[in-house]
C-alpha positions as CSV (number, residue, x, y, z in Angstrom):
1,X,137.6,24.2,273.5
2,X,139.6,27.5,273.8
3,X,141.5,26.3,270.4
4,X,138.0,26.2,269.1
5,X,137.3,29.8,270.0
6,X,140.2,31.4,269.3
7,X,139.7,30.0,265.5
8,X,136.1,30.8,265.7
9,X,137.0,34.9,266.8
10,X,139.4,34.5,264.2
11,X,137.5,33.6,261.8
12,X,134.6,36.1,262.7
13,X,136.7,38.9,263.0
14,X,138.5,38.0,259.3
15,X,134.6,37.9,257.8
16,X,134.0,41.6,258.7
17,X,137.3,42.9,257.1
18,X,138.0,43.7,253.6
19,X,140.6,41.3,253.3
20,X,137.7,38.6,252.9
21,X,137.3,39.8,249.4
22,X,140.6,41.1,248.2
23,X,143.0,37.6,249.2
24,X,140.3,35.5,246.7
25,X,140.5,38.1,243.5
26,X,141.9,37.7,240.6
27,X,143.7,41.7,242.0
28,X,145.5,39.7,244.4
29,X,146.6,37.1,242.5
30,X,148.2,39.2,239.6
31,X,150.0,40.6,242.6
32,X,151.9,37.6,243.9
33,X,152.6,37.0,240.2
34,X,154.0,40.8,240.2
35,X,156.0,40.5,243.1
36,X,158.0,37.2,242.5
37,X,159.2,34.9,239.9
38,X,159.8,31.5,242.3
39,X,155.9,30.0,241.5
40,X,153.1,31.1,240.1
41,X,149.8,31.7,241.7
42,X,145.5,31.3,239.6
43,X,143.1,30.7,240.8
44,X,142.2,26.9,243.3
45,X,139.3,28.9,244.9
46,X,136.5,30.6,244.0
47,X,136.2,34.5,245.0
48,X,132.9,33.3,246.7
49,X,134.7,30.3,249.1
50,X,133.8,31.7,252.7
51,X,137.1,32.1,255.0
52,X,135.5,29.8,257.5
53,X,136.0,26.8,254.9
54,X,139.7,28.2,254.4
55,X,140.3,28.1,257.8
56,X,139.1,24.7,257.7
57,X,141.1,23.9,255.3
58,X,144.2,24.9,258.2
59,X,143.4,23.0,260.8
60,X,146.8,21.8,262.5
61,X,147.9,23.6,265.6
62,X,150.9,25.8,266.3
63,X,150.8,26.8,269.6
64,X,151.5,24.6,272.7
65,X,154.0,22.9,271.5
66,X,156.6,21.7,274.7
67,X,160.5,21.7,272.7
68,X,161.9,20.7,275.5
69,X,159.9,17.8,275.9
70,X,160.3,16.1,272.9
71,X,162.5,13.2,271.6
72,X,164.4,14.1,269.0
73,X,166.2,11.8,266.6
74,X,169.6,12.6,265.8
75,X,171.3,9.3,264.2
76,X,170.1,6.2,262.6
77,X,172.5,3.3,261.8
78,X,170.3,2.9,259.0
79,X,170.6,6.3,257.3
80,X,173.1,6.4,254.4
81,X,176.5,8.6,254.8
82,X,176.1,12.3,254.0
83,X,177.3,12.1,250.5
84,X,174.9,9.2,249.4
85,X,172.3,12.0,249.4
86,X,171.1,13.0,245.8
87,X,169.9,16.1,244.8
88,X,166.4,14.7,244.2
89,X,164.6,12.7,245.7
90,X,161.2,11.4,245.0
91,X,159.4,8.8,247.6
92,X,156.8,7.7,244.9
93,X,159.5,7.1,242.9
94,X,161.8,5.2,245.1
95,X,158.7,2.7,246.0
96,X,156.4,3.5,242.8
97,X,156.0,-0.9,242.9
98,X,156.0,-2.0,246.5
99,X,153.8,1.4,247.9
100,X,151.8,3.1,245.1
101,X,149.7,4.8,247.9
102,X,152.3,7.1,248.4
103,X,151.5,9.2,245.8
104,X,147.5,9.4,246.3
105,X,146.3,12.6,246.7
106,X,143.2,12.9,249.3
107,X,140.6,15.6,250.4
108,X,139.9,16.3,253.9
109,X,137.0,18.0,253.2
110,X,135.2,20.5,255.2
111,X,136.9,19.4,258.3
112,X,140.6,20.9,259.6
113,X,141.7,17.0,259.6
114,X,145.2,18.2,258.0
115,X,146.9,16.7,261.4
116,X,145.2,13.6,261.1
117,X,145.4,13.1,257.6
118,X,149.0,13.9,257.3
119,X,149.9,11.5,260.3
120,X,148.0,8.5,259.0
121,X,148.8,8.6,255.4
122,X,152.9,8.8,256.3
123,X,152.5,6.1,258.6
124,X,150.3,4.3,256.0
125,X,153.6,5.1,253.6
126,X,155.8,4.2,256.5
127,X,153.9,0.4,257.4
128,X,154.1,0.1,253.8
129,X,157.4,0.2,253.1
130,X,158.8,-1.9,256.7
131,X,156.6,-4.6,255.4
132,X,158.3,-4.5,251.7
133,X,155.1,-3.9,250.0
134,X,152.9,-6.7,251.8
135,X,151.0,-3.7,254.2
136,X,148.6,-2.2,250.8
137,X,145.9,-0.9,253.1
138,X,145.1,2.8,253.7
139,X,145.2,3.6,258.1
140,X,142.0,5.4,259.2
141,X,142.7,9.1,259.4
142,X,139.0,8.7,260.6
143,X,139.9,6.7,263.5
144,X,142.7,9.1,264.9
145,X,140.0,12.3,263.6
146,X,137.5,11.0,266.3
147,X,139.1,9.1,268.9
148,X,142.1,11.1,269.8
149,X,140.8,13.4,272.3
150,X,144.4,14.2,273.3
151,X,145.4,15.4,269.8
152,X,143.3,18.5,269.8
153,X,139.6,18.8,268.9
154,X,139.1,16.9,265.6
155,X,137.6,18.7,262.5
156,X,138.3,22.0,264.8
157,X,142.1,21.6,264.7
158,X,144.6,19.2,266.0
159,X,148.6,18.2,266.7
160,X,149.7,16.0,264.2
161,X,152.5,14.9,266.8
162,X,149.9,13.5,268.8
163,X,148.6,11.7,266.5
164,X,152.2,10.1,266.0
165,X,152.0,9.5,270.1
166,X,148.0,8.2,269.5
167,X,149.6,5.2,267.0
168,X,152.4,4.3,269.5
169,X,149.9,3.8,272.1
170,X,146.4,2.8,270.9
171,X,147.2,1.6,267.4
172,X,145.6,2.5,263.8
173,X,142.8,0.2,262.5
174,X,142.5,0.1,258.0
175,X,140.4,2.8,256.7
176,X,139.9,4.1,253.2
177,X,138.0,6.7,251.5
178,X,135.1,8.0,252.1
179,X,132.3,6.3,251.6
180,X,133.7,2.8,250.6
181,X,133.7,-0.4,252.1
182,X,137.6,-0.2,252.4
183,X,139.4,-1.2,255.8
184,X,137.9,-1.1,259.2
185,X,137.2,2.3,259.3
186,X,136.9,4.4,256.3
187,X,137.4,8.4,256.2
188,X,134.0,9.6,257.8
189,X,133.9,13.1,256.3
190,X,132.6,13.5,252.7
191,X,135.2,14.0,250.0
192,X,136.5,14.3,247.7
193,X,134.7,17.4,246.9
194,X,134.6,20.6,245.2
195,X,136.1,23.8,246.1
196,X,138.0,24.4,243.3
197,X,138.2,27.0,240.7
198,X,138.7,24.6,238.0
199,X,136.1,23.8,235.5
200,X,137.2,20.0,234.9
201,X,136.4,19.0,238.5
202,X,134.4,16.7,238.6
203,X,133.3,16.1,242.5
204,X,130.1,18.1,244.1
205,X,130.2,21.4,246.1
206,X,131.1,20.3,249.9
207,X,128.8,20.0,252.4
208,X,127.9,22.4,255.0
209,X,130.6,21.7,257.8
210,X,129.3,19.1,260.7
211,X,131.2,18.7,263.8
212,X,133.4,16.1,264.2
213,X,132.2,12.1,264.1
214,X,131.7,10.3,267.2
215,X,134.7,8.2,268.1
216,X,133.6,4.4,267.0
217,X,134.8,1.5,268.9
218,X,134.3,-1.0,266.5
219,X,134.7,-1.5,262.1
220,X,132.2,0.9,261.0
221,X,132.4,-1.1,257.8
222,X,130.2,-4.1,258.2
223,X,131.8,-5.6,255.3
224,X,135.4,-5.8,256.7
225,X,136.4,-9.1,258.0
226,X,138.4,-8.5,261.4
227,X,137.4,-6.7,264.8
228,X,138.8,-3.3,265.9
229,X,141.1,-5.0,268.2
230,X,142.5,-7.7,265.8
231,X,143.3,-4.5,263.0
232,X,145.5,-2.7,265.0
233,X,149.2,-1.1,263.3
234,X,151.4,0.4,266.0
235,X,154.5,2.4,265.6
236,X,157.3,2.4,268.3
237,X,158.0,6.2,270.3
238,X,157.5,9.1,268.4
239,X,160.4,11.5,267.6
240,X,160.7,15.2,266.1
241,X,163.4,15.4,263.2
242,X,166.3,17.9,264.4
243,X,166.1,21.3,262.0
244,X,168.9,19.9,259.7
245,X,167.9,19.3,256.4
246,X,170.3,16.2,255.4
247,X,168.9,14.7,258.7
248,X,164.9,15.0,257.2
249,X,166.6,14.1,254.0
250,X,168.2,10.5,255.1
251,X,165.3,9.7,257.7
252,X,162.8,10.1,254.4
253,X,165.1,8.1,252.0
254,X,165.8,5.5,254.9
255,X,162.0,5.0,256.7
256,X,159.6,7.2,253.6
257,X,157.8,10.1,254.2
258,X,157.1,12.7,257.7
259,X,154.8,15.3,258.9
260,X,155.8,18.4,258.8
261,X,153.9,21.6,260.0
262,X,154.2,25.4,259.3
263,X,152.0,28.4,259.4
264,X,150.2,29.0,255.6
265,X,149.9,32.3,254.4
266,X,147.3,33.9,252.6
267,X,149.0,33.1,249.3
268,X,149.5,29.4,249.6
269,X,146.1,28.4,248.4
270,X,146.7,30.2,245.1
271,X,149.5,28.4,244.4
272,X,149.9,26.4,241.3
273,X,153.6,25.3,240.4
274,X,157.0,26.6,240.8
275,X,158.6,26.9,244.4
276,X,156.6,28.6,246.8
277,X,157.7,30.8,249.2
278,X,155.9,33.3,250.9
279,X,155.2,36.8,249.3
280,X,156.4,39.9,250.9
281,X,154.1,41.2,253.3
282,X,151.8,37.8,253.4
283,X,149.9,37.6,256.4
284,X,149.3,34.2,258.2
285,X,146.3,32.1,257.4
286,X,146.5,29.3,260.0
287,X,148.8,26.5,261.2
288,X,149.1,23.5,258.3
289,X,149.9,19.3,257.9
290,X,152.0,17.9,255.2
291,X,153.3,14.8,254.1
292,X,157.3,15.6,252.7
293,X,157.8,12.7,250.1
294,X,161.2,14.0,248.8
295,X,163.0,17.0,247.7
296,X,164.8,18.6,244.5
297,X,165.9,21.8,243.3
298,X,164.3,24.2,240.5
299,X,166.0,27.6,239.1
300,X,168.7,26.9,242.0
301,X,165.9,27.4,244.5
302,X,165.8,23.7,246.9
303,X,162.3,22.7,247.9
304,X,161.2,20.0,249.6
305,X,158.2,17.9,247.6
306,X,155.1,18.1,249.8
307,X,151.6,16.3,249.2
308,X,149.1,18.7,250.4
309,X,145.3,17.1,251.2
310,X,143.1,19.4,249.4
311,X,142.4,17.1,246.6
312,X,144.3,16.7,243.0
313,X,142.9,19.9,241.6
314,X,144.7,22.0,244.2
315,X,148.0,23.3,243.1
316,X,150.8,21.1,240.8
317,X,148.0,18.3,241.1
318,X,147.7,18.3,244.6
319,X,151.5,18.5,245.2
320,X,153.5,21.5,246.4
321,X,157.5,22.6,245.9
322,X,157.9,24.6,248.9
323,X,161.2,26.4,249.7
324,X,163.9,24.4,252.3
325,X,164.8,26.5,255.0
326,X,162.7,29.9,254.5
327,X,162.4,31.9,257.6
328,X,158.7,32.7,256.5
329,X,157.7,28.4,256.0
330,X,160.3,26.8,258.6
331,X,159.1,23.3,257.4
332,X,162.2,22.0,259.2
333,X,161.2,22.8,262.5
334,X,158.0,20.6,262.5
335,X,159.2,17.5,261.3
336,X,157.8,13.9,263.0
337,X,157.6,10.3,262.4
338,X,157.9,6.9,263.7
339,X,159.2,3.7,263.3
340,X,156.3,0.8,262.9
341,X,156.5,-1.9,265.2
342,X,155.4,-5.0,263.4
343,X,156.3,-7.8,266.6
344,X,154.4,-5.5,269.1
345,X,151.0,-6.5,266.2
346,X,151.5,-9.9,266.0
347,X,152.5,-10.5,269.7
348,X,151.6,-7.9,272.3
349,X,147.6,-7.5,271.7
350,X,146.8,-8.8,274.9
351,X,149.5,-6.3,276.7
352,X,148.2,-3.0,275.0
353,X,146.4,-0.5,277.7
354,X,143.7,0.7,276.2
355,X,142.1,3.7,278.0
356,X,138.5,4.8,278.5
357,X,138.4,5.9,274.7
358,X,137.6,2.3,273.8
359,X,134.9,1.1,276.3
């Protein structure tokens, strides 16, 4: 609840300054373009979008986060040598016929599901991949949205390493989009929808913002075949990334894509193409989700090749370059994944603890 406050002061006290109108005008715009060459900002937003649906839009949670708690992964007898490491690298490519999901670009809609949507569509990449293309299903963002109560306070924020911690111990049923009779439990808040600036998009103005779904206990899609309990996907222990580039680099080539999270400036939804970086004297917007798919390098400036969740007519169609290892991003820092456990799925259902979340 306090997380819910402090973004709710935030918020207020953002609405009464000036800043509300000048961060969404075409002024500030020409300015980012005036100030540096890396990318180039127009216009994803309207000048009337509200900063209560930006901040929405940030919903992933920087603070509270225990270093010296965490597992961090350092070696993998899997990853290839140092110099096997190209200088591109492109996860939809790499897979582009045994996981074509792992290029979709999704909306969270007016909820700050970020955390959750990040987590479930890299491990939806991840289960993917470990099954060599026989796993096609989307996992329910929806179901880690509602039902982890540990990860933060759903559409109001969350910890996308919690979620990680939430698949390792409860398990991720099928979803899909929503509004479809796709998986066990589809995404529960509307979307796609339109925010955007651009003329050609075709979806509806969002919705007012609701609070978060109620956690469901069983397929909220009458249609789908299986139980809750029989469409579980677990991962094994969650693990941080150290902040070493090659080491994000090899654990994506060797397992697919991560989480990442990083504080989003005021600039970042203005961003079209290029590699972004933060403009001098940007101020923070909130704490963001990411799925890294790859990296590359443009005008000898390295980025790392991010799928953002603000639907295909955000940005480089929904996909952002942002710049490896900038003080003012620090992508590297936030780094998380898993490894899925496909025995502990097809052998342990009757050894999972399931706590009072699913009564």
């Amino acid at each position: 609840m306090k997380h819910v406050i402090t973004i709710l002061c935030l918020i207020a006290r953002l609405d009464a300054s000036p800043t509300k109108f000048f961060f969404l005008s075409n002024a500030f715009i020409e300015e980012i373009n005036s100030k540096q060459d890396s990318w180039e900002a127009g216009r994803n937003f309207g000048e009337d979008v509200s900063l209560v649906e930006l901040g929405l839009l940030t919903g992933t949670f920087m603070e509270g986060r225990k270093k010296e708690l965490r597992l961090v992964k350092t070696f993998d007898p899997k990853w290839p040598e140092r110099d096997q490491i190209p200088k591109n690298f492109d996860a939809r490519q790499k897979w582009r016929k045994m996981c074509p999901r792992i290029g979709e670009v999704v909306d969270q809609g007016r909820c700050g599901s970020c955390w959750a949507i990040s987590a479930a569509g890299s491990f939806t990449d991840r289960y993917c991949i470990a099954t060599n293309g026989k796993h096609q299903m989307r996992l329910s963002a929806a179901n880690v949205l509602s039902c982890c109560h540990d990860c933060g306070d759903g559409c109001d924020g969350g910890w996308e390493h919690l979620a990680w911690g939430y698949f390792n111990k409860h398990g991720l049923p099928t979803g899909g989009r929503w509004n479809t009779t796709e998986g066990c439990q589809p995404y529960n808040i509307p979307s796609p929808c339109k925010r955007s600036y651009n003329r050609h998009c075709p979806y509806k103005t969002c919705p007012m913002y609701d609070v978060t779904p109620k956690c469901q206990t069983r397929c909220t899609n009458e249609a789908y075949g299986k139980t809750l309990r029989k469409d579980r996907h677990f991962s094994g222990k969650e693990y941080a990334l150290p902040k070493d580039e090659r080491a994000i680099m090899k654990e994506i080539m060797t397992h697919g894509p991560v989480t990442a999270a990083f504080i989003a400036m005021y600039d970042f939804p203005h961003y079209k193409k290029g590699v972004y970086m933060p403009t001098e004297g940007a101020a923070p917007l909130g704490g963001h989700a990411v799925k890294v798919i790859g990296w590359g390098s443009h005008r000898n400036k390295p980025y790392w090749l991010v799928m953002n969740s603000w639907n295909q007519y955000w940005g480089d169609r929904g996909v952002v370059k942002m710049m490896r290892n900038h003080p003012s991003i620090n992508l590297e820092d936030e780094c998380w994944a898993a490894i899925p456990d496909l025995k502990r799925r097809k052998t342990c259902d009757d050894e999972v603890i399931w706590d009072d979340i699913w009564d």
